[in-house]
Backbone as ProteinMPNN parsed JSONL, in Angstrom:
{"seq_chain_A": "XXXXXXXXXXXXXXXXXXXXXXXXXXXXXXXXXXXXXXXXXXXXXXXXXXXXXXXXXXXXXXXXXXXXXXXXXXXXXXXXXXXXXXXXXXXXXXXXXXXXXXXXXXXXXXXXXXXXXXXXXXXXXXXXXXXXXXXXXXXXXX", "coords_chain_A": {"N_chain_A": [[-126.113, 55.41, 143.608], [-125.371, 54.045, 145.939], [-127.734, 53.558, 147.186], [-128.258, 51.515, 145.413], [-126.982, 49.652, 146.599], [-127.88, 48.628, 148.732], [-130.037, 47.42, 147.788], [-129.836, 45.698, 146.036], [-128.374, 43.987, 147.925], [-130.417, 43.429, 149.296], [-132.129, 42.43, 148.001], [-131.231, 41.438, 145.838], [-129.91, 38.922, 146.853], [-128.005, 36.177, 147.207], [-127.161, 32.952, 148.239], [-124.819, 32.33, 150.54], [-122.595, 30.127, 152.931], [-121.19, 28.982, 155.581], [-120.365, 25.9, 157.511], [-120.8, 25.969, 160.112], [-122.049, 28.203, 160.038], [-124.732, 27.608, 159.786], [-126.155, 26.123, 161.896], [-127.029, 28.147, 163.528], [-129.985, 30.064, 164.205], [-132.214, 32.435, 163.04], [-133.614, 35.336, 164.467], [-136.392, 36.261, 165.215], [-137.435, 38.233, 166.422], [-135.469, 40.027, 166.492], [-134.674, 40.819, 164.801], [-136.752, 42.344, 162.989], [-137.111, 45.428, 163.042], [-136.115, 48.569, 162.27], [-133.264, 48.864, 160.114], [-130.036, 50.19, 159.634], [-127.649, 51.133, 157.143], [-124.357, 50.515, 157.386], [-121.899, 49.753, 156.37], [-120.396, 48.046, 153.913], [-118.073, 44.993, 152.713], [-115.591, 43.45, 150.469], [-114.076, 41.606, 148.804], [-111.348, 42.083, 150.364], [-111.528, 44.366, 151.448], [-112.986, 47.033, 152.902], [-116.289, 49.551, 152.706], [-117.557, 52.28, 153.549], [-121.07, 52.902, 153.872], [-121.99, 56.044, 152.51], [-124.305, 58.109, 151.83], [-125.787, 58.535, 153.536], [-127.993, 61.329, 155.277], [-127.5, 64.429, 157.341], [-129.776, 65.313, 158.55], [-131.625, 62.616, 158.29], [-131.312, 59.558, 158.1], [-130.736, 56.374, 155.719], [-133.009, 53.477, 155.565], [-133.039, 49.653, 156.457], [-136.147, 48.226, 156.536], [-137.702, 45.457, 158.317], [-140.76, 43.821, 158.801], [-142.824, 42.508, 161.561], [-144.641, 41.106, 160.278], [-144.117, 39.746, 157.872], [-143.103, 40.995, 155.538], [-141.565, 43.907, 154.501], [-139.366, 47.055, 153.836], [-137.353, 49.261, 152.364], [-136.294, 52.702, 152.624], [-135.726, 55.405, 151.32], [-133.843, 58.299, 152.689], [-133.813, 61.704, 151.144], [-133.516, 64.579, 150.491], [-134.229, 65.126, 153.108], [-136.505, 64.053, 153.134], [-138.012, 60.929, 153.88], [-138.764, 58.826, 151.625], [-140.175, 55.856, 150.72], [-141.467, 53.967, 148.143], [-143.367, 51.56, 146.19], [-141.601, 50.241, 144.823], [-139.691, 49.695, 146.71], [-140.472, 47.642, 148.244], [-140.887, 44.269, 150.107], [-141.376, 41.022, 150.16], [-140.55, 38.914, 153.108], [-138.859, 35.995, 154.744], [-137.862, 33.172, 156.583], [-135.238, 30.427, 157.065], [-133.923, 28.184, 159.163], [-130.659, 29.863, 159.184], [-130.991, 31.115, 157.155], [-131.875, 34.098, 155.326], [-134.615, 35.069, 153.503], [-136.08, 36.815, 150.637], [-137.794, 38.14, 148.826], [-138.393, 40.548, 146.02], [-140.238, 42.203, 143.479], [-140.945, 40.411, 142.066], [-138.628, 38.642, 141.98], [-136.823, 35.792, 143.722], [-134.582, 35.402, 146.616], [-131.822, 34.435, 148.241], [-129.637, 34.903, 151.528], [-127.326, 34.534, 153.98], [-127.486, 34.715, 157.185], [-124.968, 36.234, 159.37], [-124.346, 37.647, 161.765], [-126.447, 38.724, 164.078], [-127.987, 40.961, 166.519], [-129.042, 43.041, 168.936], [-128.253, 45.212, 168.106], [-126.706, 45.041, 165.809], [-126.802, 44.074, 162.774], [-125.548, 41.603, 160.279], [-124.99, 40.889, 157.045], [-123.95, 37.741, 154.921], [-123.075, 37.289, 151.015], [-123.48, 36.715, 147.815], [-122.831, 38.261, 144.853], [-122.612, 39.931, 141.766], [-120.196, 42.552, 142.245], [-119.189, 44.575, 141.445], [-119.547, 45.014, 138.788], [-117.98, 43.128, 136.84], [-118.759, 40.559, 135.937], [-118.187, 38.531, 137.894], [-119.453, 36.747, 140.365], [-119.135, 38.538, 143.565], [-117.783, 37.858, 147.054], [-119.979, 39.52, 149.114], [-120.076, 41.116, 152.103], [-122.521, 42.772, 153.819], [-123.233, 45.145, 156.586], [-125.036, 46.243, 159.383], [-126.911, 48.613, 161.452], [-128.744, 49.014, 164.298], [-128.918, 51.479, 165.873], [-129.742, 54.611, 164.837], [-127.953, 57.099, 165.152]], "CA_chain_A": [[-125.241, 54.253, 143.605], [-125.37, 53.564, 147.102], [-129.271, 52.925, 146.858], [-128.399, 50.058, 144.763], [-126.047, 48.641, 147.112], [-128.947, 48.226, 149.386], [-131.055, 47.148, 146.688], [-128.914, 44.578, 146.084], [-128.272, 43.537, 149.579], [-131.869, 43.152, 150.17], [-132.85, 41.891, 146.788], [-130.46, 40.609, 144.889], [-129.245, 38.048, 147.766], [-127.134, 35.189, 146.892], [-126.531, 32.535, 149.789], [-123.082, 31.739, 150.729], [-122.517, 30.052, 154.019], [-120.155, 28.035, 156.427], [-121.028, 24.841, 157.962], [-120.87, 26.922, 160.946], [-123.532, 29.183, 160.188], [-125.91, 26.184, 159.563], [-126.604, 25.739, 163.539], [-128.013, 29.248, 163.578], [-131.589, 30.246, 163.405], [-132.961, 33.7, 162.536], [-134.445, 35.617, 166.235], [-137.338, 37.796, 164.721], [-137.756, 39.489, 167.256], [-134.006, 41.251, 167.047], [-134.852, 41.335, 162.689], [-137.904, 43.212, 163.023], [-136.787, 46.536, 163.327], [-135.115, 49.015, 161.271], [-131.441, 48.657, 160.418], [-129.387, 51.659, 159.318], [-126.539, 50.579, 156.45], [-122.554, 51.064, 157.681], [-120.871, 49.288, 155.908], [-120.334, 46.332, 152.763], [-116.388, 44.527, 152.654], [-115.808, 42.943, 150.047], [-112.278, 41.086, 148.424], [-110.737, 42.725, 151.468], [-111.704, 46.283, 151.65], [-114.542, 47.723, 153.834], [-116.482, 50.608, 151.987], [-118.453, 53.19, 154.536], [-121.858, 53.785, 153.616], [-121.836, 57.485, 152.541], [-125.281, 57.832, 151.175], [-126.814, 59.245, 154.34], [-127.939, 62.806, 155.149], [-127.371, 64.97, 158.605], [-131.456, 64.616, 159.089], [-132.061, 61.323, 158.756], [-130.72, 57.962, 157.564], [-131.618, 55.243, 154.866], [-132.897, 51.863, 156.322], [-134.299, 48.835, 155.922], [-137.68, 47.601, 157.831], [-138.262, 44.306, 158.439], [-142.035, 44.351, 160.068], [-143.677, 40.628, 162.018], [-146.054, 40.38, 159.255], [-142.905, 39.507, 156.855], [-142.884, 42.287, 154.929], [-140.598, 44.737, 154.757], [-139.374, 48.278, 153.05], [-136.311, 50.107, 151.921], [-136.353, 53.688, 152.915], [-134.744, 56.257, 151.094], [-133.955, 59.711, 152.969], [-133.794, 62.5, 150.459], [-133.933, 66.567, 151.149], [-134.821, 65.271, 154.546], [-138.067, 63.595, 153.434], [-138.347, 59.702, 153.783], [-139.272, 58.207, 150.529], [-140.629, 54.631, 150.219], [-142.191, 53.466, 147.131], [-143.568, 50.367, 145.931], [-140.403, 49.129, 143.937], [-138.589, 48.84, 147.414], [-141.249, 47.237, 149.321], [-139.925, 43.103, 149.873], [-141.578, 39.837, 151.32], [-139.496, 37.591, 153.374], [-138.684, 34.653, 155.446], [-136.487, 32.714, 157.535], [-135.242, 29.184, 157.021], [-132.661, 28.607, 159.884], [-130.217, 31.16, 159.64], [-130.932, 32.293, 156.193], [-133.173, 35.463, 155.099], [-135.038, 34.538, 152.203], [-136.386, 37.857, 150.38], [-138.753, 37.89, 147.377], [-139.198, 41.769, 145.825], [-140.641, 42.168, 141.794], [-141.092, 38.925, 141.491], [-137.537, 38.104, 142.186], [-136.652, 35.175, 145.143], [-133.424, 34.946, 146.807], [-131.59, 34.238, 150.312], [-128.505, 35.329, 152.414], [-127.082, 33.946, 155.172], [-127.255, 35.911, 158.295], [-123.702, 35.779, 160.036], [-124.775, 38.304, 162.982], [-128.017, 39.254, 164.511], [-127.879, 41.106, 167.927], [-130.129, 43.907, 169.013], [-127.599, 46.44, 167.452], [-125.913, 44.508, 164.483], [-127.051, 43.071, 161.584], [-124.867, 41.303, 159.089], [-125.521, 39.132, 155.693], [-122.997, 37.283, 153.82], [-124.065, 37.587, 150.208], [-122.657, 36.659, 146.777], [-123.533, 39.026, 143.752], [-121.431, 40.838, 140.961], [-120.401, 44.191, 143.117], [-117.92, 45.142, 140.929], [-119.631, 44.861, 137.1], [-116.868, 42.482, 136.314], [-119.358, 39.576, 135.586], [-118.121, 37.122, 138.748], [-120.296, 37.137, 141.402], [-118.5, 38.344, 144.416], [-118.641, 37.997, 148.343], [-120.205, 40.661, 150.221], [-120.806, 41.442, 153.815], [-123.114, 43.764, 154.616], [-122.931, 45.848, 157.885], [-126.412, 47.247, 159.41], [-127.259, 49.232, 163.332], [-130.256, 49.65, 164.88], [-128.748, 52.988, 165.958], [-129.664, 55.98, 163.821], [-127.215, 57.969, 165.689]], "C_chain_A": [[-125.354, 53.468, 144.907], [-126.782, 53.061, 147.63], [-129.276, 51.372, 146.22], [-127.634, 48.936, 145.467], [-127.001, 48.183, 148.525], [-129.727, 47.36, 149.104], [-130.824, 45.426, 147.153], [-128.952, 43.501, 146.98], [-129.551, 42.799, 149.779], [-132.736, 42.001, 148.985], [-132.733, 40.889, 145.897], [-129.226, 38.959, 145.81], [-129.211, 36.738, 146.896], [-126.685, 34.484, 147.97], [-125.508, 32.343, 149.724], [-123.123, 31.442, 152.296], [-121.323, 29.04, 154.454], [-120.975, 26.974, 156.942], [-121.221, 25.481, 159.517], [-122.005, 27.506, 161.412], [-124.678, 28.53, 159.986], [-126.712, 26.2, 160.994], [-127.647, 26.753, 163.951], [-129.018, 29.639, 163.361], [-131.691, 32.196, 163.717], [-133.939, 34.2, 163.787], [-135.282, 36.769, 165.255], [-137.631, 38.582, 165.235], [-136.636, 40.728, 167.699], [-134.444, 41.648, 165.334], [-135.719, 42.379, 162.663], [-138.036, 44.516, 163.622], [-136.526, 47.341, 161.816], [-133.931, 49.455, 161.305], [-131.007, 49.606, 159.327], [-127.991, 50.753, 158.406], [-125.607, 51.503, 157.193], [-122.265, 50.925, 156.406], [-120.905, 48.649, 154.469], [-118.757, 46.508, 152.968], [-117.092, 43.608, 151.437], [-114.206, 42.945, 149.334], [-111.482, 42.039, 149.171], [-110.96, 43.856, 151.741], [-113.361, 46.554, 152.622], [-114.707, 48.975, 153.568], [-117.369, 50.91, 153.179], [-119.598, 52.681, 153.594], [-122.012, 55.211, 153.648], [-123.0, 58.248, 152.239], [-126.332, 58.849, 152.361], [-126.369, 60.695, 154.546], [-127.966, 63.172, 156.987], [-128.901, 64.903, 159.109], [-131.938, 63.708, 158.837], [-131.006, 59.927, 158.006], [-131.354, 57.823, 156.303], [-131.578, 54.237, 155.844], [-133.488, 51.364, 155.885], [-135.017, 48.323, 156.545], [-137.758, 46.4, 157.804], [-139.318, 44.322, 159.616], [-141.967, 42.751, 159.999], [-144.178, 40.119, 161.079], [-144.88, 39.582, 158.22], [-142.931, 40.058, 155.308], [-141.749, 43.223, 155.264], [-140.543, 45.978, 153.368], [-137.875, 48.634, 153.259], [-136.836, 51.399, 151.805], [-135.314, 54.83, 152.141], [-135.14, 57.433, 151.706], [-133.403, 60.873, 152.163], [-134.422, 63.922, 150.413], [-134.334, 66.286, 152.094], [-135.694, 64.72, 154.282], [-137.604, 62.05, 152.989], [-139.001, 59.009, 152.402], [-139.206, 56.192, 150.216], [-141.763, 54.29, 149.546], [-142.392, 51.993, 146.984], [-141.99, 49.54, 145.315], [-139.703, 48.812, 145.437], [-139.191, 48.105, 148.824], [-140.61, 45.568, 148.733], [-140.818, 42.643, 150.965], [-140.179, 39.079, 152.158], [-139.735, 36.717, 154.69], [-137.675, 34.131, 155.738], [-136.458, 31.427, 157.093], [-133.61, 28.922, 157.908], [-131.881, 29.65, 159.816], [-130.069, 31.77, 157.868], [-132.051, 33.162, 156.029], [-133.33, 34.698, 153.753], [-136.053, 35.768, 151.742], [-137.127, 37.789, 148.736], [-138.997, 39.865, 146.802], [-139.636, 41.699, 144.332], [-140.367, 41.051, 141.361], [-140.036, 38.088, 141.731], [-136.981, 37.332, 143.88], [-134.979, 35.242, 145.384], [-132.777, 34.834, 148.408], [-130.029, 34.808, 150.537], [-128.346, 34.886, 153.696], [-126.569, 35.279, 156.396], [-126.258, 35.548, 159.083], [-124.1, 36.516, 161.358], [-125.613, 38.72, 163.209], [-128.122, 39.721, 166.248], [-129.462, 42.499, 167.709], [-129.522, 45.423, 168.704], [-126.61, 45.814, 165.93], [-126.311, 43.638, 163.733], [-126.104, 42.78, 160.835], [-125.569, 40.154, 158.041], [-124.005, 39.01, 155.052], [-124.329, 37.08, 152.814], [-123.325, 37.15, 149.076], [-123.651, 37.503, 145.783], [-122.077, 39.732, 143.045], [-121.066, 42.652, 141.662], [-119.835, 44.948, 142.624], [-118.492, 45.217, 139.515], [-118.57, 44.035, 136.588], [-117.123, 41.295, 135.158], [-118.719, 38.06, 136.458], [-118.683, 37.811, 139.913], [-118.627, 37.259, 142.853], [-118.961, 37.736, 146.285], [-118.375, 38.778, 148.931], [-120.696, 40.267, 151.229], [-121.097, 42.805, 153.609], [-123.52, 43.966, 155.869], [-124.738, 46.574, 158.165], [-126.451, 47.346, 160.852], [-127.979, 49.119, 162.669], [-130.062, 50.748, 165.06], [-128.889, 53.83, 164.833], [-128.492, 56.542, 164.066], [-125.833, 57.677, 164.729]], "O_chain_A": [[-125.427, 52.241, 144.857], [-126.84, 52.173, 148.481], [-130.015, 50.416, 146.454], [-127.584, 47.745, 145.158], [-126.559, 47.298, 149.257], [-130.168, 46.544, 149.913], [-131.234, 44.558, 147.924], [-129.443, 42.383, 146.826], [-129.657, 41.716, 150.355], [-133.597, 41.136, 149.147], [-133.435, 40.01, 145.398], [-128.242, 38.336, 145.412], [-130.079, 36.334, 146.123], [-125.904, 35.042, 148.741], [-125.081, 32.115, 148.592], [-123.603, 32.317, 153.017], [-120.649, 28.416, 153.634], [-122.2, 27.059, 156.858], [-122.329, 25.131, 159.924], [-122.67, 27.479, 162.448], [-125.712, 29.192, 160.07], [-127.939, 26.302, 160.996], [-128.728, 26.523, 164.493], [-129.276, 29.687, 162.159], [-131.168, 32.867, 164.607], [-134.935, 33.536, 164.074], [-134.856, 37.808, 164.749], [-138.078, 39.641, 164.795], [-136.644, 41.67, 168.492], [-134.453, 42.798, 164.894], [-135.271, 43.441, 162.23], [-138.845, 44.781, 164.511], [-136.675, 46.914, 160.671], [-133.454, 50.209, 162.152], [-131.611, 49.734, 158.262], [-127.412, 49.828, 158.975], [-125.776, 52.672, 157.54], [-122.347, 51.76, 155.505], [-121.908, 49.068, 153.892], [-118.18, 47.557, 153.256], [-118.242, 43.196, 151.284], [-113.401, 43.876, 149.304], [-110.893, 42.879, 148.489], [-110.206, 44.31, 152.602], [-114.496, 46.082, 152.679], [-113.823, 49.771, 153.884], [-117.901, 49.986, 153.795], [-119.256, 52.072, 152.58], [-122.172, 55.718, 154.758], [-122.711, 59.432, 152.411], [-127.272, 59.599, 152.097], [-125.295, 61.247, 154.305], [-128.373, 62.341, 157.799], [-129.091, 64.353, 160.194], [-133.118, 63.759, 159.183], [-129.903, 59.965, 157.461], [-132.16, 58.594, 155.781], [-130.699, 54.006, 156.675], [-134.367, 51.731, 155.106], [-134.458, 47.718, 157.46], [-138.032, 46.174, 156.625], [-139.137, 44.617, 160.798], [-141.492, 41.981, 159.164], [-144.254, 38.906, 160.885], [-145.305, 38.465, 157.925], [-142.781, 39.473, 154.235], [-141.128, 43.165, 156.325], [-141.231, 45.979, 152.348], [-137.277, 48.288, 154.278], [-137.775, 51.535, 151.02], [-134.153, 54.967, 152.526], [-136.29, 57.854, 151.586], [-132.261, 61.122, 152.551], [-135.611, 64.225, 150.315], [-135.11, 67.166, 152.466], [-136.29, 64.56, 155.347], [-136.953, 61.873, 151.96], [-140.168, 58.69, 152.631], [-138.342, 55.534, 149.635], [-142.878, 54.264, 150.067], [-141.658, 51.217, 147.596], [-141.597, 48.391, 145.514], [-139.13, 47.724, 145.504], [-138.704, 48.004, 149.95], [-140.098, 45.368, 147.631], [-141.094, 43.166, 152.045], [-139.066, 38.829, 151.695], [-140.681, 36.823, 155.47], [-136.584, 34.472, 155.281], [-137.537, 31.014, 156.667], [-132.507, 29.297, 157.511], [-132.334, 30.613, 160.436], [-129.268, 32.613, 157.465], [-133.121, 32.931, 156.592], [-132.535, 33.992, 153.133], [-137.02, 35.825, 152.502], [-136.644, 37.287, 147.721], [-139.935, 40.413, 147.381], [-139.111, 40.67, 143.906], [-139.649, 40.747, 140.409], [-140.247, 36.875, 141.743], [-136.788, 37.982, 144.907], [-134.202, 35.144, 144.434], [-133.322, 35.15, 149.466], [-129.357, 35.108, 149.55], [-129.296, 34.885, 154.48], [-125.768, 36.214, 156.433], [-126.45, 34.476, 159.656], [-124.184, 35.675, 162.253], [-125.903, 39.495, 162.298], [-128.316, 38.867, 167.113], [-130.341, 42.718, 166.875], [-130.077, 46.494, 168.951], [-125.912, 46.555, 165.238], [-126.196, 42.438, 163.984], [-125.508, 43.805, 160.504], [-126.266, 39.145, 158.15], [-123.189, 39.892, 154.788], [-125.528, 36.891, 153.023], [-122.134, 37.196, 149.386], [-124.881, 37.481, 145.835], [-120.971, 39.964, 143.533], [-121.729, 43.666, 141.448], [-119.77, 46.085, 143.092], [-117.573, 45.638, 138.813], [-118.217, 44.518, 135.512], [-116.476, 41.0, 134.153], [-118.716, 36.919, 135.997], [-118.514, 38.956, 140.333], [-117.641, 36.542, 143.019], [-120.065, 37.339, 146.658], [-117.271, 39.096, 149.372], [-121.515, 39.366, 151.408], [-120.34, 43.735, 153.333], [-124.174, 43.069, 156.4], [-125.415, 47.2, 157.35], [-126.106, 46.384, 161.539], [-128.202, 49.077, 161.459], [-130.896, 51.477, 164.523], [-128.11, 53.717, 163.886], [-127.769, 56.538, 163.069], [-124.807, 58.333, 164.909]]}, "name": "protein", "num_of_chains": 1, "seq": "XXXXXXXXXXXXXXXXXXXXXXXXXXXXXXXXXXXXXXXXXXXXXXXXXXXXXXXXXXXXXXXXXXXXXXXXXXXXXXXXXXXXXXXXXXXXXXXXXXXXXXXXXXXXXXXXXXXXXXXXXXXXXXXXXXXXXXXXXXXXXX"}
């Protein structure tokens, strides 16, 4: 379940932004790492990520080339397959993410050299109305 809320995140992006967040551009050189899921909030609540194991994390890669990968850690061993490999791109301060054929963007609200965030709209709930999520991501493993 919590795989898909990554998925999602990374995949299934939906922009939503402020006039605000317009001014902002995308530093690749803080993106291009790999970022460890906390968190998602969403219609007021802030859900942990629970998903990870005492030897390693899940994350997601964003490499220079603009490429990137979704990592699952399972029995301790790292598993990335083709389904969660993902192009992407910047256009001011949104991410723009292409995986199985599917395009879509998110607006990046924070980008430091320890915090990632996206605002995001998508159904998070099965309800059938897209909602809005924030997702939470470190650089820290720890």
């Amino acid at each position: 379940m919590k795989k898909a809320f990554l998925i999602l995140g990374v995949v299934g992006l939906l922009a939503s932004c402020s006039k605000d967040d317009d001014n902002k551009s995308i530093d690749v050189s803080k993106l291009t790492r790999k970022w460890y899921s906390v968190s998602e909030r969403v219609n007021g609540e802030t859900y942990p990520y629970d998903d990870h194991e005492v030897c390693g994390k899940d994350y997601v890669e964003f490499m220079a080339n603009g490429t990137g990968r979704f990592v699952d850690v399972f029995a301790c061993e790292p598993t990335a397959t083709d389904e969660f490999e993902f192009d992407w791109s910047r256009s001011s301060n949104k991410l723009v993410v292409t995986s199985l054929g599917v395009t879509q963007e998110a607006t990046v609200v924070t980008l430091n050299d320890n915090t990632f965030e996206l605002k995001l709209r998508y159904d998070y709930d099965g309800d059938g109305e897209d909602d809005t999520v924030y997702e939470r991501y470190t650089s820290n493993p720890n």
